[in-house]
Wavefront OBJ file of the C-alpha trace (Angstrom):
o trace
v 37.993 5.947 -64.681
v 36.507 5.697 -68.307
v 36.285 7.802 -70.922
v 32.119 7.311 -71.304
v 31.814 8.295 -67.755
v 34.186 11.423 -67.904
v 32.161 12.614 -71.410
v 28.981 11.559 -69.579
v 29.712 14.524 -66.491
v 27.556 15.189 -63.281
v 24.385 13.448 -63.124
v 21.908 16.113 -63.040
v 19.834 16.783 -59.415
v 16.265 15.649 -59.437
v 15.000 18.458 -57.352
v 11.765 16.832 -57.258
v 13.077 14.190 -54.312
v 13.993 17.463 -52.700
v 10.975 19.362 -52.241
v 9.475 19.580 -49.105
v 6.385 17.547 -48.359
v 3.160 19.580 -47.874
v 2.844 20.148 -43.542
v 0.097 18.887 -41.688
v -1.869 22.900 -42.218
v -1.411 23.201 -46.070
v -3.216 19.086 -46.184
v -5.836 20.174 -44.240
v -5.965 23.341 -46.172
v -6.584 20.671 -49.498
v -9.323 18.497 -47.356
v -11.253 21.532 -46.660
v -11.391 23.205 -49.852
v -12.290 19.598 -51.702
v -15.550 20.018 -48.799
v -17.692 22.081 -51.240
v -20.648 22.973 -48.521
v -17.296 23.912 -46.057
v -16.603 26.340 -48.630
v -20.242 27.887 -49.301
v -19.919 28.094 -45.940
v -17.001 30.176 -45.905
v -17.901 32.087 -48.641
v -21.245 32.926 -46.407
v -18.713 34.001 -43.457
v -16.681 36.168 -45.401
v -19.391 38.012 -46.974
v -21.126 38.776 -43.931
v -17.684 39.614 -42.343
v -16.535 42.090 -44.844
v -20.258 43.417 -45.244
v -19.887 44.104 -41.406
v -16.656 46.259 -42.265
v -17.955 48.228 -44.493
v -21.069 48.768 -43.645
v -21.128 52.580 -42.564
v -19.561 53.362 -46.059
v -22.442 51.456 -48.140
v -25.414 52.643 -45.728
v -27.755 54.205 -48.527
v -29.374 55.902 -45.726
v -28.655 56.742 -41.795
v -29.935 53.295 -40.089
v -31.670 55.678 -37.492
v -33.364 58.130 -39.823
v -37.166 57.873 -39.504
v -39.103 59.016 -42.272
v -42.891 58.642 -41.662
v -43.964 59.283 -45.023
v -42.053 56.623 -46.199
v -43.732 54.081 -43.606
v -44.055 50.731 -44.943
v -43.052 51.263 -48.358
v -42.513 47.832 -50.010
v -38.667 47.089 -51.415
v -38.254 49.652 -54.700
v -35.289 51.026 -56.657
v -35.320 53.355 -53.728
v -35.281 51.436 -50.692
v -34.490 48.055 -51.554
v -35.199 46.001 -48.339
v -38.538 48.068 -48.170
v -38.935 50.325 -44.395
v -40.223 49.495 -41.656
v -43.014 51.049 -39.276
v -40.953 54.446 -38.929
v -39.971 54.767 -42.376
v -35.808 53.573 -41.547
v -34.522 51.996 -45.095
v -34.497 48.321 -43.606
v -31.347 47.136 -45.662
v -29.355 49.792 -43.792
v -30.442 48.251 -40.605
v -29.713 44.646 -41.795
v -26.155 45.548 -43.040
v -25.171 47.833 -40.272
v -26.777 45.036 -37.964
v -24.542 42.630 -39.314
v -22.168 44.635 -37.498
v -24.363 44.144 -33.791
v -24.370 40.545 -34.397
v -21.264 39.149 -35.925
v -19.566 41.181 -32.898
v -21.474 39.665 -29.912
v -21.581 35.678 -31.886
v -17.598 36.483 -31.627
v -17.069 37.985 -28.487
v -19.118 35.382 -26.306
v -17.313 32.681 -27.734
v -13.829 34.055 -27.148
v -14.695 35.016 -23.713
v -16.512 31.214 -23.625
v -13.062 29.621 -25.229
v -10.941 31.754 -22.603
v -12.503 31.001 -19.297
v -13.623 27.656 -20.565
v -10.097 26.194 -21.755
v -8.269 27.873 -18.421
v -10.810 25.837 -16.545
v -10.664 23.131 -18.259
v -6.933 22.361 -18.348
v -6.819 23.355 -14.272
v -9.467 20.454 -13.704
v -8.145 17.757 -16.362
v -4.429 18.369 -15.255
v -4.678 18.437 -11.701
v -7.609 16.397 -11.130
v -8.618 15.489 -7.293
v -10.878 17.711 -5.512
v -9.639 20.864 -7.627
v -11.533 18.605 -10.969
v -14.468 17.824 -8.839
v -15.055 21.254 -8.044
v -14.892 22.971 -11.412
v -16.763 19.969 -13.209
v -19.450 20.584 -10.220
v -19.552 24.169 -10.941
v -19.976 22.793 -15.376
v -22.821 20.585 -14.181
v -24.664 23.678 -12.302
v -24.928 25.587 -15.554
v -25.369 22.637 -17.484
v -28.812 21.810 -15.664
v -30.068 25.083 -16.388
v -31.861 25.002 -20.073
v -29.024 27.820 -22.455
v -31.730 30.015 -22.771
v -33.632 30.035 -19.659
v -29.836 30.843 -18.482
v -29.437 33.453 -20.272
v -32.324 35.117 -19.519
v -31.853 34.878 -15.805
v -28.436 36.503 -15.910
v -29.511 39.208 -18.407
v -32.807 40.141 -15.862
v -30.030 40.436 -13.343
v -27.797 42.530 -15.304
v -30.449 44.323 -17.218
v -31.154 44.498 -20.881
v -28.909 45.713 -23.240
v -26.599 44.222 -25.868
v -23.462 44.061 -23.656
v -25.103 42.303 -20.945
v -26.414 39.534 -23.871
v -22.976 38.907 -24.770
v -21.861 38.296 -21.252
v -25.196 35.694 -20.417
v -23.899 33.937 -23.824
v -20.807 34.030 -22.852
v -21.460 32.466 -19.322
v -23.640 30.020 -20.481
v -21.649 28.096 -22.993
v -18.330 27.998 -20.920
v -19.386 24.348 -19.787
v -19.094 23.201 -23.238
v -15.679 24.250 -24.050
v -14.616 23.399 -20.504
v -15.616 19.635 -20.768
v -14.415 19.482 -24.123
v -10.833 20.826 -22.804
v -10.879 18.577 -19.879
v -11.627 15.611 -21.628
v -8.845 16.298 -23.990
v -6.038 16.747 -21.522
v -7.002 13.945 -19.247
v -6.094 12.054 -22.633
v -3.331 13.917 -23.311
v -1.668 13.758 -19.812
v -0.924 10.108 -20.124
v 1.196 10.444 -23.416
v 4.627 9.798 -23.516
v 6.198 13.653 -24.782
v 4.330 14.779 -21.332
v 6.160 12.062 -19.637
v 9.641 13.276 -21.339
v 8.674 16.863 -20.525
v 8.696 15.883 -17.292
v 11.686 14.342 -17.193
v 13.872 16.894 -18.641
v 12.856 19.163 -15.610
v 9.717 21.102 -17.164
v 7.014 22.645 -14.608
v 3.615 22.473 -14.542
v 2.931 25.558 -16.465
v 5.786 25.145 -19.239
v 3.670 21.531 -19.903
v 0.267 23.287 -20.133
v 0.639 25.794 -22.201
v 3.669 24.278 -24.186
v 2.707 20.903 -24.955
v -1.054 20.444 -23.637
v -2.695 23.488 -24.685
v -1.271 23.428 -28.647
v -2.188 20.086 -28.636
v -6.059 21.004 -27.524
v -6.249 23.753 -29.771
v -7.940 21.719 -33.024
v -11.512 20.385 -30.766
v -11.281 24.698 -29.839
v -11.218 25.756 -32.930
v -13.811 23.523 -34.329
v -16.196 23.875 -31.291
v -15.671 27.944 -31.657
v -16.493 27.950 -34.979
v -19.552 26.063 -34.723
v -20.365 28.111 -31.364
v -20.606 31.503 -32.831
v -23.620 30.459 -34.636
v -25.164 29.241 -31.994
v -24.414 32.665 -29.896
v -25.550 34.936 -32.972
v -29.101 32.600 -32.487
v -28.589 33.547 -28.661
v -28.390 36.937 -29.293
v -31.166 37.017 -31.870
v -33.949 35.407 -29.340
v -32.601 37.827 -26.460
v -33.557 40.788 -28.787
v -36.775 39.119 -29.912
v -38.224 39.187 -26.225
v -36.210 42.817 -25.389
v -33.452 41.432 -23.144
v -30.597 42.366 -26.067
v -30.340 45.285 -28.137
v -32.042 48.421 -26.977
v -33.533 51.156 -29.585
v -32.725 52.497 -31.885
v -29.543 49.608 -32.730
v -30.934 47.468 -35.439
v -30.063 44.187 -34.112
v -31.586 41.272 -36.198
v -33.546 39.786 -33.707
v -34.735 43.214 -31.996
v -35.584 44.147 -36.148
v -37.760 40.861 -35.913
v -39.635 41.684 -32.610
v -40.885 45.514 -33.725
v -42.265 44.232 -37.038
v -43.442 40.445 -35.910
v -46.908 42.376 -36.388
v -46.611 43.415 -39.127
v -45.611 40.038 -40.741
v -49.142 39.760 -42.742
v -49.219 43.633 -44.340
v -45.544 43.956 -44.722
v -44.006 40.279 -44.884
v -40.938 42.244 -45.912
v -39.882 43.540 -42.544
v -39.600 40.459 -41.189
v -37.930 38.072 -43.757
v -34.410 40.581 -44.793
v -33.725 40.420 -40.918
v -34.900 36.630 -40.768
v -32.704 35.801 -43.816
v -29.402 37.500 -42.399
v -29.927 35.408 -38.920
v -30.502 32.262 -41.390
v -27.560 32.855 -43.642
v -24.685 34.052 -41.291
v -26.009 31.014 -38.887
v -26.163 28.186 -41.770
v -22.362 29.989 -42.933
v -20.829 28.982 -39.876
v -22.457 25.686 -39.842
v -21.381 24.327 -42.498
v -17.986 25.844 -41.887
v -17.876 23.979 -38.942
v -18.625 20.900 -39.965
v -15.819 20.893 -42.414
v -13.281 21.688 -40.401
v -14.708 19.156 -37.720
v -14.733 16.605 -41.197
v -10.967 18.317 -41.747
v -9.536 17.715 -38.565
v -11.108 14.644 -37.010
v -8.571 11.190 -38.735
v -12.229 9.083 -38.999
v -13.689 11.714 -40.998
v -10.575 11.366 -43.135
v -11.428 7.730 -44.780
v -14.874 8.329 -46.006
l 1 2 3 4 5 6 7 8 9 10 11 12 13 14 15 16 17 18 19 20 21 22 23 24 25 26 27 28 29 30 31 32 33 34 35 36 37 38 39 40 41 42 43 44 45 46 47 48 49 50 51 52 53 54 55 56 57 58 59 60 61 62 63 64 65 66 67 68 69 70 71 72 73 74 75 76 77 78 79 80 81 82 83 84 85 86 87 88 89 90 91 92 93 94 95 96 97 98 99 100 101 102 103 104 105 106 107 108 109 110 111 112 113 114 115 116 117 118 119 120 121 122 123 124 125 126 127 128 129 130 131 132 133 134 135 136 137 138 139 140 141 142 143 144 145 146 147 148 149 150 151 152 153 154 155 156 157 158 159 160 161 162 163 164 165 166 167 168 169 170 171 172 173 174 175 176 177 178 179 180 181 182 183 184 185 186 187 188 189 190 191 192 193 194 195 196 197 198 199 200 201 202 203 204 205 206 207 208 209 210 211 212 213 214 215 216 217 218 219 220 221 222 223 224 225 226 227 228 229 230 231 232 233 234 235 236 237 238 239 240 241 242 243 244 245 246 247 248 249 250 251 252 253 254 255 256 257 258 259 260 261 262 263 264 265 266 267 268 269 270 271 272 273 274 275 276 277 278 279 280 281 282 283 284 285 286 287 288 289 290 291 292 293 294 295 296 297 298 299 300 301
């Protein structure tokens, strides 16, 4: 061995060959935050979600309190959203209504995502007569128009906010069902299902071990892009009195008691309209980038 190696010594590490490549979550993580309107959109989200939180602690006033000499009063230092026919500060109502909405847009779509994915897998896995069935059952609620739907079951039910978020819920379980059965029919014929299979795993350990995870990204985006759609739901509910009941200030109930007053006081009608329009366009646009995120053709452009 030579002396110019010996004085030379250990060759130091280059740690940078070492380091762990970024996983498939923290690259997605980069697309979507390089997705500027994705991000608006999730700034839009959060703010509504954390002014839904807080909401009874930065009430100026009790959203219930009626104050008839303060009828009408046009947005001031005092009441900055203005009041409405019974004198109720108006931004209390649209904060604490956040509250209302962002909680039936999220419960209809889990209970959607829930019954629609179990559904879904049954029919795409086992196919036969059990899929004909349940995509039967998908295109009886699909012929109905969403709304119309809605309605129907909420008559039924009767009106109140709770019943809303079960007609929502009910009437967009097609969509994630057909989206879930799709997938696995696809994902049935791949070979790790095949190898599951062959190591001795059962029907259920495939599902929701290997099937389900793998059906989870199409959820996710569809959910996303679904709660906007149920907060709209809810919103046109209250407007014709099938929703929220008085006195909860839910947007679209806030939109029905003062659509006549839209030419004297404008102002009792846009705050509410504005909230539907932000928290619905947040969402949207939060959707679509993580539908541009997760979908590989998006990925190229």
């Amino acid at each position: 061995m030579s002396d110019a190696f010996l004085k030379a010594g250990p060759r130091p590490v280059d740690k940078s060959a070492n380091k762990a490549q970024p996983g498939p979550w923290k690259d997605a993580a980069r697309s979507f935050a390089r997705n500027k309107l994705a991000v608006i959109g999730l700034g839009l989200v959060i703010f509504f979600v954390l002014l839904a939180l807080v909401a009874p602690l930065i009430m100026p006033y009790d959203y219930k309190a009626q104050v008839l000499a303060d009828r009408l009063k046009a947005p001031s230092g005092d009441h900055w959203f203005g009041t409405d026919d019974l004198g109720r500060d108006i931004f209390s109502r649209a904060i604490y209504g956040a509250r209302l909405s962002l909680w039936v847009g999220f419960m209809s779509v889990i209970g959607s995502i829930v019954i629609g994915t179990l559904l879904g897998i049954i029919a795409g896995f086992y196919g036969k007569w059990v899929d004909m069935i349940i995509s039967r059952l998908f295109d009886i609620l699909l012929a109905f128009p969403g709304i119309l739907l809605a309605i129907a079951i909420v008559a039924i039910l009767g009106p109140s906010l709770q019943n809303a978020l079960y007609a929502i819920a009910i009437v967009n379980i097609p969509t994630y069902g057909r989206l879930v059965r799709s997938r696995v029919l696809s994902l049935r014929q791949e070979e790790f299902i095949t190898a599951a299979r062959a190591l001795g795993a059962n029907n259920g350990r495939i599902l929701f071990r290997h099937i389900l995870p793998n059906s989870l990204t199409p959820i996710i985006v569809q959910g996303t892009l679904g709660v906007a759609t149920a907060i709209i739901e809810a919103a046109g509910l209250g407007f014709l009195g099938l929703g929220a009941q008085p006195p909860e200030p839910e947007w679209g109930k806030m939109l029905s008691d003062s659509r006549q007053f839209i030419q004297t006081a404008p102002w009792t009608v846009i705050f509410p309209g504005l909230c539907i329009l932000l928290t619905s366009l947040g969402f949207n646009l939060m959707g679509d980038g993580l539908r541009d995120t997760f979908d590989p053709k998006m990925k190229g452009r």
